[in-house]
C-alpha positions in Angstrom: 50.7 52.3 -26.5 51.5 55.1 -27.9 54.7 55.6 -30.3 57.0 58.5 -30.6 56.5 60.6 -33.3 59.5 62.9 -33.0 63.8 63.0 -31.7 63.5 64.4 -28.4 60.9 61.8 -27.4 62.8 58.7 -29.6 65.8 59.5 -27.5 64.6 59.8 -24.5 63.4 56.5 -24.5 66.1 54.8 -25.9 68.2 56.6 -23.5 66.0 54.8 -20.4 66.4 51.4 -22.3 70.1 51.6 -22.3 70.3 52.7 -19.0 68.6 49.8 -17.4 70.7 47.3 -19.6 74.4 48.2 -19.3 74.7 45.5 -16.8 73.5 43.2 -18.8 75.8 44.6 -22.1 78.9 44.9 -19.2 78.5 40.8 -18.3 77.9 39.9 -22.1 81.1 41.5 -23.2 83.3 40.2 -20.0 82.4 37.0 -21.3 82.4 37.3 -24.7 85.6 39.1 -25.0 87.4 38.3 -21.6 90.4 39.6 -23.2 89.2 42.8 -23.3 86.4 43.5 -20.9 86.9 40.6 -18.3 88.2 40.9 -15.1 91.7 40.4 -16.1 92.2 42.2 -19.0 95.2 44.4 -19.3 95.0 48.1 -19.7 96.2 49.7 -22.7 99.4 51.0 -21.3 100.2 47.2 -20.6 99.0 46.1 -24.4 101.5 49.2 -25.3 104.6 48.3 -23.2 104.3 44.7 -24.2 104.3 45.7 -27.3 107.3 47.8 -27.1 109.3 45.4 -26.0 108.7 42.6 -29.4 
């Protein structure tokens, strides 16, 4: 197999790799960091009026 030598070519490939595997990143993170990413995570204008109101 041939490796890229040059940016254009580096990128491109990387860019196909990530494209396949944001699903996989997307389910990682929700459960990782459910505060955050998971299904029930609050937006930032909720993390923003709760804190408002301490």
């Amino acid at each position: 197999m041939d490796r890229p030598r040059y940016g254009a070519e580096v990128t491109q490939r990387q860019t196909r790799y990530l494209r396949a595997q944001w699903r996989a990143l997307a389910w990682w993170l929700a459960r990782t960091y459910p505060e955050h990413y998971g299904p029930n995570a609050k937006s930032v204008e909720q993390l923003l009026d709760e804190y408002r109101r301490q």
